[in-house]
Each structure stands twice: as C-alpha cells, then as structure tokens.
KEPATOR-86412 format. One record per residue (C-alpha): residue number from 1; residue in three letters; z, y, x. Coordinates in steps of 0.05 Angstrom, whole numbers. Each point is the difference from the previous one (the first is absolute). Example, Ala and Ser with C-alpha at 12.3 -4.5 7.8 and 13.67 -1.06 7.14 Angstrom:
2
<pt num="1" residuo="ALA" pz="156" py="-90" px="246"/>
<pt num="2" residuo="SER" pz="-13" py="69" px="27"/>
# end
This chain:
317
<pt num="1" residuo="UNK" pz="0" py="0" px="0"/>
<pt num="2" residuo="UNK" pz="10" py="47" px="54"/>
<pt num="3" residuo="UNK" pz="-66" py="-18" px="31"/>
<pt num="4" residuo="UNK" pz="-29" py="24" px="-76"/>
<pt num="5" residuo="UNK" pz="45" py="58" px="8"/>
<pt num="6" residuo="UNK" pz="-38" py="19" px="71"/>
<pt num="7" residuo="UNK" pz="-70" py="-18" px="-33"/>
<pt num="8" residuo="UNK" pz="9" py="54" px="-61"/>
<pt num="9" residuo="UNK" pz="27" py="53" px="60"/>
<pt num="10" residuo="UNK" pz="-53" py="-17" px="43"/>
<pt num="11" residuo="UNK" pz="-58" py="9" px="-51"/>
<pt num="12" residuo="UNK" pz="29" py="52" px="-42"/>
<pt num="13" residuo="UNK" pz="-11" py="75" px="19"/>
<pt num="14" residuo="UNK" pz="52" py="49" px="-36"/>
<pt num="15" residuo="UNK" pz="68" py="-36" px="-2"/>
<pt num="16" residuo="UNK" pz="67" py="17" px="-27"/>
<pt num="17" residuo="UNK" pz="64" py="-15" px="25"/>
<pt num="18" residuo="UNK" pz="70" py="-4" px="-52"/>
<pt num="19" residuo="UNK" pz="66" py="-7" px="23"/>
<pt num="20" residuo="UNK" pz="46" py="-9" px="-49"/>
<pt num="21" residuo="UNK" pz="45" py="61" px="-28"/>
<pt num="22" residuo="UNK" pz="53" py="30" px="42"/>
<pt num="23" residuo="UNK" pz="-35" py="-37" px="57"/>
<pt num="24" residuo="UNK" pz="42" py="-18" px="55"/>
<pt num="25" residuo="UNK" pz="-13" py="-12" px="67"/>
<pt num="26" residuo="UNK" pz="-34" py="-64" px="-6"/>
<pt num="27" residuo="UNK" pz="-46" py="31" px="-56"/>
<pt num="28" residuo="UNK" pz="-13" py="59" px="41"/>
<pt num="29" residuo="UNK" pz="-7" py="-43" px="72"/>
<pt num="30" residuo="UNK" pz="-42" py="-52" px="-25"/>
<pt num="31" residuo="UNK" pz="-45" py="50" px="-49"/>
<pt num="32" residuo="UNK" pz="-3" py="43" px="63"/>
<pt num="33" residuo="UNK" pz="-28" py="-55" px="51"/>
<pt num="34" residuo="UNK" pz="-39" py="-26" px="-44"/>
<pt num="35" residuo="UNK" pz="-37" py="65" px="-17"/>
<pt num="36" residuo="UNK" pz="-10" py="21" px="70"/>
<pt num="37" residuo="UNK" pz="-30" py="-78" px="12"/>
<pt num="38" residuo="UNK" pz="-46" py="14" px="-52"/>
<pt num="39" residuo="UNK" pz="-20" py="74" px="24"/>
<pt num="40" residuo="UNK" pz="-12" py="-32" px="69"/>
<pt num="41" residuo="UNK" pz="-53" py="-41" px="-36"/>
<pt num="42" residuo="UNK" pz="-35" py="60" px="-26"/>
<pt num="43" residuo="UNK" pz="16" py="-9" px="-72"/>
<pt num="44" residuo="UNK" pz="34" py="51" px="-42"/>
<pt num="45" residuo="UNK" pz="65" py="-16" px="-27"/>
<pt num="46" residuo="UNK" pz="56" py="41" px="-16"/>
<pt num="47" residuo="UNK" pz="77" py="-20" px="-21"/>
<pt num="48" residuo="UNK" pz="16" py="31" px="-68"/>
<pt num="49" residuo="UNK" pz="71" py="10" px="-13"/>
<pt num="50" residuo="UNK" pz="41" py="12" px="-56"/>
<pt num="51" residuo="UNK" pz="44" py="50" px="32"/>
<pt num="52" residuo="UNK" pz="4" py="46" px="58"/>
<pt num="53" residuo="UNK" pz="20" py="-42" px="69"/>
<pt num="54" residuo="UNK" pz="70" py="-1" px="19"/>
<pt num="55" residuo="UNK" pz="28" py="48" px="57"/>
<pt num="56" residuo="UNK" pz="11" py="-68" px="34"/>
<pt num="57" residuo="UNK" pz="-63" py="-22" px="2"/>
<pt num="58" residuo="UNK" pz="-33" py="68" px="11"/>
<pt num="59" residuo="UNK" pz="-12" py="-22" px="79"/>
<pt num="60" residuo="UNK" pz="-51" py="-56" px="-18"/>
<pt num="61" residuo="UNK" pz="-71" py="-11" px="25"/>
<pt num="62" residuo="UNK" pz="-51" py="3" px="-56"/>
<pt num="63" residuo="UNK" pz="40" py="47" px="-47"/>
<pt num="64" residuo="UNK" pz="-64" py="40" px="3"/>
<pt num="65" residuo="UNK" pz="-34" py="-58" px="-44"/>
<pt num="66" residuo="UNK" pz="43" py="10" px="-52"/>
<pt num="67" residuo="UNK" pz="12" py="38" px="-60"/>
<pt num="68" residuo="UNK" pz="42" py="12" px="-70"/>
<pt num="69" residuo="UNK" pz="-34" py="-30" px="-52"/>
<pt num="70" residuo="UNK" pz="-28" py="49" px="-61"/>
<pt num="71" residuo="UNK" pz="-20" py="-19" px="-63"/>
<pt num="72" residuo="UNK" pz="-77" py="-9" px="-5"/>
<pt num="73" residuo="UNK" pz="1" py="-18" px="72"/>
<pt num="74" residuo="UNK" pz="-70" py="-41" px="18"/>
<pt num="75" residuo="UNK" pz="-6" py="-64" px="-14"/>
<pt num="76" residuo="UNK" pz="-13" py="-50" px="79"/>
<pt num="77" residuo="UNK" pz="-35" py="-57" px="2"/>
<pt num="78" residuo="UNK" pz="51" py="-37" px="24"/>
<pt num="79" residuo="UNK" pz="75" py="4" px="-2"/>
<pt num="80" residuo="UNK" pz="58" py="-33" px="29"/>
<pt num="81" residuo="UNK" pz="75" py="0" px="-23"/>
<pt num="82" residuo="UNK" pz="43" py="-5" px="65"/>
<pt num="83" residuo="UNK" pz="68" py="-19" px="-6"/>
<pt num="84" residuo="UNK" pz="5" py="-1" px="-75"/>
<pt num="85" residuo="UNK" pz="28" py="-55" px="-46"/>
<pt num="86" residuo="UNK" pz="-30" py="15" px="-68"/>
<pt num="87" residuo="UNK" pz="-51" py="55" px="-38"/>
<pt num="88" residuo="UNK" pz="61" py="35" px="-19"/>
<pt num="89" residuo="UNK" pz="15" py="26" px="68"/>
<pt num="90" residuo="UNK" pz="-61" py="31" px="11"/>
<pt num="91" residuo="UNK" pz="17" py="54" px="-53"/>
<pt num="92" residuo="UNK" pz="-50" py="50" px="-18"/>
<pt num="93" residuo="UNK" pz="-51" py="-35" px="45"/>
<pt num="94" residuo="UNK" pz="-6" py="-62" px="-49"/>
<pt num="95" residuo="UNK" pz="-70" py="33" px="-21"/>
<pt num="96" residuo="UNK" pz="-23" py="2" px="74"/>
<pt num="97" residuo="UNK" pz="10" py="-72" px="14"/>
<pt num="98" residuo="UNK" pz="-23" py="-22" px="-64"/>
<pt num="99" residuo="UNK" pz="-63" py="36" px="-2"/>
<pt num="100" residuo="UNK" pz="-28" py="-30" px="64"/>
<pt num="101" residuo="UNK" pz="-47" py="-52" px="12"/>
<pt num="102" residuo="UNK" pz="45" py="-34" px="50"/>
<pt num="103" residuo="UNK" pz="69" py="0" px="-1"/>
<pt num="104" residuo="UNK" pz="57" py="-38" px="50"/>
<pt num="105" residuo="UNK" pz="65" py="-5" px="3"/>
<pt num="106" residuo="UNK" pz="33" py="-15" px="71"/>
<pt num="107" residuo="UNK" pz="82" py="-9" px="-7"/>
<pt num="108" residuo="UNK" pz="61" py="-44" px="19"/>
<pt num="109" residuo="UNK" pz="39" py="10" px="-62"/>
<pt num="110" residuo="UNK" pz="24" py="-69" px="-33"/>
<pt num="111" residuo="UNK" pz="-3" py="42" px="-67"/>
<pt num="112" residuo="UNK" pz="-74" py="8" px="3"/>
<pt num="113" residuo="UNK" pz="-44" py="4" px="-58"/>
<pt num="114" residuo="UNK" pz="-66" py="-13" px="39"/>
<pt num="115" residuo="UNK" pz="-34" py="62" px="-50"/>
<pt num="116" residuo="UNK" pz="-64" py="-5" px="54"/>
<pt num="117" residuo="UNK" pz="-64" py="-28" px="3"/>
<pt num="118" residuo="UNK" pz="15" py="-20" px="67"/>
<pt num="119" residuo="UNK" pz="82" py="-19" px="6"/>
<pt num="120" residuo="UNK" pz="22" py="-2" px="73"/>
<pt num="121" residuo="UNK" pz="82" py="-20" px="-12"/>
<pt num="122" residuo="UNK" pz="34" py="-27" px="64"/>
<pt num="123" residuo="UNK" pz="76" py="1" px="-12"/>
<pt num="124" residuo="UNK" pz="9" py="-41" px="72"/>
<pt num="125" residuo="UNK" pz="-17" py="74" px="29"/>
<pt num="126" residuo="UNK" pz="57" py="53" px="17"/>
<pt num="127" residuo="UNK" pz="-33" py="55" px="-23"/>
<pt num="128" residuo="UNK" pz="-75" py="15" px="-20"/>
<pt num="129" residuo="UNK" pz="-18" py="31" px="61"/>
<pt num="130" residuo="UNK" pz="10" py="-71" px="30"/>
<pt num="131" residuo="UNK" pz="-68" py="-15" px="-55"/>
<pt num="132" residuo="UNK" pz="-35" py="57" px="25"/>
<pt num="133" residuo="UNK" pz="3" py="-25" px="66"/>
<pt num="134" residuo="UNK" pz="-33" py="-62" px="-10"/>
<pt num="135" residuo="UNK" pz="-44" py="35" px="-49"/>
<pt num="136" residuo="UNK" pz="-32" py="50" px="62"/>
<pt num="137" residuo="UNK" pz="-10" py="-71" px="42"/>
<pt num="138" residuo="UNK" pz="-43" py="-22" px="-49"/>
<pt num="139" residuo="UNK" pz="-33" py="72" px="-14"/>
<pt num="140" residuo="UNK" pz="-7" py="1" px="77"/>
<pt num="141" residuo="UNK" pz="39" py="64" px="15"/>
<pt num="142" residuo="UNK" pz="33" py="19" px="63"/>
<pt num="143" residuo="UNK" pz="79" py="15" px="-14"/>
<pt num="144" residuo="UNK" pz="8" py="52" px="46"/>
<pt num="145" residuo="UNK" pz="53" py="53" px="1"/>
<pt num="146" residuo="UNK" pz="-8" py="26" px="-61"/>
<pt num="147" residuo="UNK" pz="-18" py="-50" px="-44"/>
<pt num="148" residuo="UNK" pz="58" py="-40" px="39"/>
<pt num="149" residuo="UNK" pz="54" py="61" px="-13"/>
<pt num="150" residuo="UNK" pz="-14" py="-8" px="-78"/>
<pt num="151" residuo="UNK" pz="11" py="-72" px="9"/>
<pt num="152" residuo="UNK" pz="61" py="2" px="38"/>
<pt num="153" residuo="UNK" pz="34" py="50" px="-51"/>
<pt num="154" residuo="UNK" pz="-23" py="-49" px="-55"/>
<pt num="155" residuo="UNK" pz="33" py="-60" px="33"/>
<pt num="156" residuo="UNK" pz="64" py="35" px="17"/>
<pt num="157" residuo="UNK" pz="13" py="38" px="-54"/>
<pt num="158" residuo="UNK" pz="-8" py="-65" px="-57"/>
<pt num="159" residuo="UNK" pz="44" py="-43" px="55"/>
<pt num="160" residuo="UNK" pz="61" py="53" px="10"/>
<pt num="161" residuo="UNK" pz="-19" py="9" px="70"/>
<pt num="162" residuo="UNK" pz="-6" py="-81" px="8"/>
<pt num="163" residuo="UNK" pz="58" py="-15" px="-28"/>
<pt num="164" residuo="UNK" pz="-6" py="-27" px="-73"/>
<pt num="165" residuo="UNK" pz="-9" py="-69" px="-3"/>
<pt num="166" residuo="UNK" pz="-84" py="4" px="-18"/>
<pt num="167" residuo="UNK" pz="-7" py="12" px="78"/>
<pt num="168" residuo="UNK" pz="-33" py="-57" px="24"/>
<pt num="169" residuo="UNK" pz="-26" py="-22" px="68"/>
<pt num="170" residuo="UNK" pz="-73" py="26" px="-19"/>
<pt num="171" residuo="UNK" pz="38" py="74" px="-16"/>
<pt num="172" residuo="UNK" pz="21" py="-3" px="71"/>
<pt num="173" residuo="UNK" pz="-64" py="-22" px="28"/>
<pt num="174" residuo="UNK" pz="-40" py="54" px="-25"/>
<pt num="175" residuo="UNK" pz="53" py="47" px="11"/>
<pt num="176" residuo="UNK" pz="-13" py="-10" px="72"/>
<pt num="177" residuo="UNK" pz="-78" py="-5" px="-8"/>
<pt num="178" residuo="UNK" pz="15" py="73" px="-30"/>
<pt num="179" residuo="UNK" pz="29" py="25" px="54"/>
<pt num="180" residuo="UNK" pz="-41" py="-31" px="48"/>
<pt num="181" residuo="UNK" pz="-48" py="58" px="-40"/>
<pt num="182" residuo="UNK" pz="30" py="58" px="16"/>
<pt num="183" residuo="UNK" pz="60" py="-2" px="-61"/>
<pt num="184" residuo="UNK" pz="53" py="53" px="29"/>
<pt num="185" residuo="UNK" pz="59" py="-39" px="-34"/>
<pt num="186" residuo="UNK" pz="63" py="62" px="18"/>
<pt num="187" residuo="UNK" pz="-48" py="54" px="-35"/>
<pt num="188" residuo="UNK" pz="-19" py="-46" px="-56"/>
<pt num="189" residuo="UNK" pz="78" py="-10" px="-9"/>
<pt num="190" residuo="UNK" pz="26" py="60" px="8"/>
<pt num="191" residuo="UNK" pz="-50" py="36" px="-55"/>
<pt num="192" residuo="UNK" pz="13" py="-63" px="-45"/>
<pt num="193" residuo="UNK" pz="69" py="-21" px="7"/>
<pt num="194" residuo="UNK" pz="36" py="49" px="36"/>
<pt num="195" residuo="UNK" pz="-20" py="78" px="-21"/>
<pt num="196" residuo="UNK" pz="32" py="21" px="-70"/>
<pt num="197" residuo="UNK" pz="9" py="56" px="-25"/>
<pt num="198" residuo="UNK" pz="75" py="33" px="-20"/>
<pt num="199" residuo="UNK" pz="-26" py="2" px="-78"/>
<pt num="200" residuo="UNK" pz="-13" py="-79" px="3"/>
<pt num="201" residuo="UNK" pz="80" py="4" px="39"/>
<pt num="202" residuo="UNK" pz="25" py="28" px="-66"/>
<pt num="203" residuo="UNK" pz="-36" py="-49" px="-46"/>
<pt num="204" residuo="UNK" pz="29" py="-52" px="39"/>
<pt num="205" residuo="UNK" pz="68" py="25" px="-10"/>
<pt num="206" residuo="UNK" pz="-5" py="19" px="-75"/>
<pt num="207" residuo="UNK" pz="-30" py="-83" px="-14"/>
<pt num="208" residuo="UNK" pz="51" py="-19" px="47"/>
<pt num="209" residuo="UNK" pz="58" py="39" px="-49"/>
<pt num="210" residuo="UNK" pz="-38" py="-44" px="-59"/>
<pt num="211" residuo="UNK" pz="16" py="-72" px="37"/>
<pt num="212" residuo="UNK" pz="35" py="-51" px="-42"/>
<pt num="213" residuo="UNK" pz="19" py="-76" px="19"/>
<pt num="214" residuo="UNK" pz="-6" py="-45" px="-53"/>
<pt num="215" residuo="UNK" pz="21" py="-82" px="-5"/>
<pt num="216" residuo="UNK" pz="49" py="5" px="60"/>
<pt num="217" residuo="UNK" pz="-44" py="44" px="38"/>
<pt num="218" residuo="UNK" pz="-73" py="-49" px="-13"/>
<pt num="219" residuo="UNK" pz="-35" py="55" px="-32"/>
<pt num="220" residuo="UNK" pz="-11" py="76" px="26"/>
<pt num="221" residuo="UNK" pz="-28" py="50" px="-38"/>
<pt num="222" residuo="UNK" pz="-16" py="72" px="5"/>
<pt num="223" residuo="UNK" pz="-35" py="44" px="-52"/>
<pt num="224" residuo="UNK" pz="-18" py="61" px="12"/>
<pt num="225" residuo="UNK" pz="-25" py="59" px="-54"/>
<pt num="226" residuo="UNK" pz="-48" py="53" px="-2"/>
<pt num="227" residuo="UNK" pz="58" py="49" px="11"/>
<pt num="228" residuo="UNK" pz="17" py="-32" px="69"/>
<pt num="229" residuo="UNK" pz="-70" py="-6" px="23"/>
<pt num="230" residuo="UNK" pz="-6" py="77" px="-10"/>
<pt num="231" residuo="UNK" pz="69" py="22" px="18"/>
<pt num="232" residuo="UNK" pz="-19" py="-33" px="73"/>
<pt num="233" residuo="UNK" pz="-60" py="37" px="11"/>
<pt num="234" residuo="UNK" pz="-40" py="-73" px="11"/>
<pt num="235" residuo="UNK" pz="-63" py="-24" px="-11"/>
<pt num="236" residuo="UNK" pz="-13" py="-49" px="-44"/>
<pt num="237" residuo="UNK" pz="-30" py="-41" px="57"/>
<pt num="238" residuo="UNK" pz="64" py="6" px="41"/>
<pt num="239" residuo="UNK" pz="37" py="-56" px="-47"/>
<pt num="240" residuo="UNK" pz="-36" py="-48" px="34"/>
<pt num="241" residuo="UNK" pz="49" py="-41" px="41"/>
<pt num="242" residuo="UNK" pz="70" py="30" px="-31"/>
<pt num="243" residuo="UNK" pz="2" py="-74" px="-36"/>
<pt num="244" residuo="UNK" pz="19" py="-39" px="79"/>
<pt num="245" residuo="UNK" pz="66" py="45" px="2"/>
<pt num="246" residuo="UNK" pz="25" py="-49" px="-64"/>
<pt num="247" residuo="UNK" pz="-40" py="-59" px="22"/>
<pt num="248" residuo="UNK" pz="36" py="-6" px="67"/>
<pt num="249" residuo="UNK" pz="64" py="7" px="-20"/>
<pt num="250" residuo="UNK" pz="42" py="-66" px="18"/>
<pt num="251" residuo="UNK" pz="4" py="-52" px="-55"/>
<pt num="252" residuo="UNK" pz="-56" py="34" px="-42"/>
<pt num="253" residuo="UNK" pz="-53" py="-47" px="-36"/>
<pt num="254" residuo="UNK" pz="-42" py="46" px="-42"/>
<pt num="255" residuo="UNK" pz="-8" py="79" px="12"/>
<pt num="256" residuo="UNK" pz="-32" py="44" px="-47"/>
<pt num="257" residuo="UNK" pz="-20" py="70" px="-5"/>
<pt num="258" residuo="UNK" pz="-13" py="37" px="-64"/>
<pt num="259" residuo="UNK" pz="-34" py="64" px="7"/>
<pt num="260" residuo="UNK" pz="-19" py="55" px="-59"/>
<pt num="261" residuo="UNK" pz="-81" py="22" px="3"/>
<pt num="262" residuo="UNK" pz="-23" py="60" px="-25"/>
<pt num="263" residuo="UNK" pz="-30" py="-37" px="-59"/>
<pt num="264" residuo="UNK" pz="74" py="-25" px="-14"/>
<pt num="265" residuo="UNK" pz="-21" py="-72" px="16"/>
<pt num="266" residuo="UNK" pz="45" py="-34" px="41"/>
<pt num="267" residuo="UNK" pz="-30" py="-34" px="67"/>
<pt num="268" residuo="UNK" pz="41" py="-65" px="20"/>
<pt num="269" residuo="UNK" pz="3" py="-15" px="68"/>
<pt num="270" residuo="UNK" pz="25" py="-77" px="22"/>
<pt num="271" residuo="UNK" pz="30" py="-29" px="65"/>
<pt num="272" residuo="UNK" pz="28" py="-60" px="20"/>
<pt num="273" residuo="UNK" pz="35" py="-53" px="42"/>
<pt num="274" residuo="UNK" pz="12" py="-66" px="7"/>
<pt num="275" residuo="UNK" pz="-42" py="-41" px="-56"/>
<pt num="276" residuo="UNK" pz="-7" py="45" px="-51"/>
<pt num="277" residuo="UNK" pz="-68" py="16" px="-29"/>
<pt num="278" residuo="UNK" pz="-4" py="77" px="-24"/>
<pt num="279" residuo="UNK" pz="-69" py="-8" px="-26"/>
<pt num="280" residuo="UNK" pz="18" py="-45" px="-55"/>
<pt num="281" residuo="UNK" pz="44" py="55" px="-17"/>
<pt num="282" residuo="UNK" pz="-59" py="56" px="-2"/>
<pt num="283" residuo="UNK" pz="-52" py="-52" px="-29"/>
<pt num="284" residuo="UNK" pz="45" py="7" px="-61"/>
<pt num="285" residuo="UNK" pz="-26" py="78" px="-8"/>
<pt num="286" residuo="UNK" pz="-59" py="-15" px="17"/>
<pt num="287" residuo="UNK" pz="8" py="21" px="76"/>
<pt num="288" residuo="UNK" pz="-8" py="-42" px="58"/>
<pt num="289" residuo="UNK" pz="5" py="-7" px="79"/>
<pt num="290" residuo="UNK" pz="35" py="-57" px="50"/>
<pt num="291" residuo="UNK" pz="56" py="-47" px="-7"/>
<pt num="292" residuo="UNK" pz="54" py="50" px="42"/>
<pt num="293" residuo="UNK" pz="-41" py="71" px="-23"/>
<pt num="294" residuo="UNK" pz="-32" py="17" px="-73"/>
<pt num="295" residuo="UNK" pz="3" py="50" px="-51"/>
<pt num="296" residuo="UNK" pz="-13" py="29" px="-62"/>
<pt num="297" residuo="UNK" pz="-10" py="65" px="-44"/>
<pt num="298" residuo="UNK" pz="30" py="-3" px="-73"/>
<pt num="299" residuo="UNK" pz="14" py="46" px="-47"/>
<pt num="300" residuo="UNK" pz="69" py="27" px="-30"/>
<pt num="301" residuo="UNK" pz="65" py="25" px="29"/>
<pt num="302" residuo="UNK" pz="29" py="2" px="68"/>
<pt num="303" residuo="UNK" pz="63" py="-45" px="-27"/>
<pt num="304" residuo="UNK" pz="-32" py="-39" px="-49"/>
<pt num="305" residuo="UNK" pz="-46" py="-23" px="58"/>
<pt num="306" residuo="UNK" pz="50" py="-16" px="46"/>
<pt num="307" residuo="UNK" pz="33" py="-28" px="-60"/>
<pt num="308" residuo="UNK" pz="-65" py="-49" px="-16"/>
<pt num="309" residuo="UNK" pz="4" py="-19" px="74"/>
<pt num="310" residuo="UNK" pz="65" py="-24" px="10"/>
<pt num="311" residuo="UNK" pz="-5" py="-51" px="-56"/>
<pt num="312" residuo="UNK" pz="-67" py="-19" px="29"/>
<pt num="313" residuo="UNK" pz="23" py="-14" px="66"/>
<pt num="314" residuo="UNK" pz="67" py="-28" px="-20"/>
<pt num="315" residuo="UNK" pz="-38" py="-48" px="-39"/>
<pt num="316" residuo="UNK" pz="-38" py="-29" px="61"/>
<pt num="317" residuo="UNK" pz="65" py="12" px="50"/>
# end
C-alpha cells in the first residue's frame, strides 16, 4: 500500500498535504518532510493547515509550503491525510480531501478509520515521521538536513524524547541515520522542549491549582476554563504538554486534562501508565489516539465532563 501511496505521488502533479487539527509535532514533522521530498521532485504540493503553526514549531524547514486553509480553497489532484485517525480531524478541510481524485491516508493510530482511497496504517511505528521515512526510500529522495530535521522533530516529539514505551530499536536506528544528516539534536531540543514562555509558566501553575487525586491517588485530573486560559496570558497552543505534570506523579494510572475552547467544547486530553488503555476511553466520544495517549472533544460543562469521565474510567479501573 505504501508502494500505491508513492505511485499516486509520483504521477500526480498538484498535491495536498493534511495534518490533522491542532497538529503536533509529528503532523507538522512528517507533513513538512514529506512536502519538501515532494518539491525536490518538481511537483507542487503544499501542506494546508487548519490553524496557524505553533510558536514551537515556527523553526521548521518547509513552513514556506504551507498555508491556513480558506474556504473555497482549490481543489488538488491528489491529497494525503498525515497523521490523522479519522475525517473528523481534518475539520474544515473534509471538502479538500473528498473532492480529489486520489486520496491517502498515512498514520499509526490503532483508532484509525482508513477514510482513504489509499490507507497506509502502521501502528508498529513510533510516530508517522517513522512512515514518511520509508515512504521517501521508496519515492527515492535524499533525507538530507532538512528533510531529516522535520523527521527528527517528528520522531522525538510522538516518543517523549525516546522515552515512552513506542520507542523501538528502528526509532533509534533512524534517529542515528538522522543525525548522520546533519540533525543538530541541542537546537532542535532546546526550541522544542526547553524554551517556554512565562505566560505558558502561569498556565502551568493555574492547571496545576486545579489537580485532584482520585481512587487512592490512580486517577489525576486537571480542568482548566476559559477564564484561566485568558487570565494567563497563553496561547491556546501552549496547553500542549501541561497533561505529563499529572501523568508523572508517583502511583498515578490515568491523567486527564480538561480544557474550555472558545466554542465552549471541552477538549479531553488522556495519559497513562502501566496497562491502561486511554483510547478505549476517547473511542467512547468518538475520539481516538494510542493505548497510553488519546483524546477527545465533547460538548457540555467543565464539571459535568470531568464528572462523565470519572465514571468512565472508574468503570474500566
């Protein structure tokens, strides 16, 4: 199926990359790489995203391939969903993929709908940048720098820095076949990892003031409103990653973070350790993701979602 996937690239002449909403660094990395591969070939392709691109990720090659999506956008002769379980979490841009002649759909999510002509689902691979890789062999690309700094944010950022358990012996190997490339791994982790800025500082605090232990300290949740978000000073954007502070805490199973959206939807993220699958959790809303990292948007109050939750997840526990 990936060979297919290469075929359609490699005859098609406008393409279209999607990575899901909110992407993350694995959406943007592997979007990224791929859409500088593709450039390289003398096609034109462009990633079309739902949002603008994080601060974080505002260093990456290829950025100048992208854009926002608008409504009445062109339609592409062929697009490709990167990184994204279901339809659903393309958003607006449902019309794009559906109105091509050739659509894929590369991913590692277990939840995966396969919504694609062409359905590319590896959930053996850490991340989809380790797809995208193997994808450029068989589109005969170089990885160099570039293509290989995308990749290595990709990889790095959907493993915790090589530390969740989805980092296998492949991650590693083409982690080094990265940096054999050129990767420079402290600036890569210092813009990624290490720089915040003193509004994100506050957010942690206020969802840190919001913590609660739950069935002898097995469940940790934080929720935190509209009011919070704005009385920080934060992004959006900057929640990502507030959800490990409750996740690492000794003896903790399940972590969750409730957060208020404009819309007054509330987005569910999930964590967890030990044996305990979170996506089962989401799949019940209709969400989706890994075993140990999932979530979900539903509608309703902060409380009354957190309330939902906890019978949810007491029910599995």
């Amino acid at each position: 199926m990936l060979g297919k996937i290469a075929n359609a690239i490699s005859k098609s002449g406008d393409i279209a990359l999607l990575p899901h909403i909110a992407a993350d660094g694995d959406a943007l990395g592997s979007s990224f790489a791929l859409a500088l591969a593709i450039s390289r070939m003398g096609k034109k392709v462009k990633v079309l995203l739902e949002e603008d691109i994080p601060f974080t990720y505002g260093f990456l090659p290829g950025i100048e391939l992208s854009g926002v999506y608008q409504q009445g956008d062109k339609q592409y002769d062929t697009v490709i969903a990167v990184d994204c379980g279901d339809l659903g979490r393309l958003g607006n841009r449902a019309d794009i993929f559906e109105g091509a002649r050739i659509t894929a759909n590369i991913d590692h999510h277990p939840t995966n709908t396969g919504f694609a002509v062409h359905n590319f689902v590896d959930t053996g691979s850490a991340a989809a940048g380790e797809i995208i890789y193997k994808l450029l062999g068989l589109l005969k690309v170089k990885v160099e720098k570039d293509i290989a700094t995308c990749l290595y944010v990709a990889i790095a950022t959907d493993t915790g820095s090589f530390r969740y358990s989805n980092t296998t012996s492949f991650t590693h190997e083409l982690a080094a076949e990265l940096l054999k490339a050129g990767v420079d791994v402290a600036v890569i982790s210092q813009k990624v990892f290490d720089a915040t800025s003193f509004e994100k500082v506050k957010l942690i605090s206020e969802a840190i003031n919001t913590l609660e232990l739950f069935e002898n300290g097995r469940i940790a949740v934080m929720a935190i409103s509209n009011v919070l978000i704005k009385k920080s000073g934060a992004k959006e954007e900057e929640c990502d990653g507030i959800i490990n502070t409750a996740r690492n805490i000794r003896g903790v199973e399940v972590a969750a973070m409730l957060r208020q959206l404009d819309n007054g939807e509330i987005k569910v993220n999930l964590r967890s350790n030990l044996t305990f699958d979170v996506s089962a959790i989401a799949s019940l809303y209709k969400g989706g993701g890994h075993k140990k990292a999932a979530g979900y948007t539903t509608a309703g109050t902060l409380e009354n979602a957190k309330k939902r939750l906890l019978e949810d997840i007491r029910e599995v526990l």
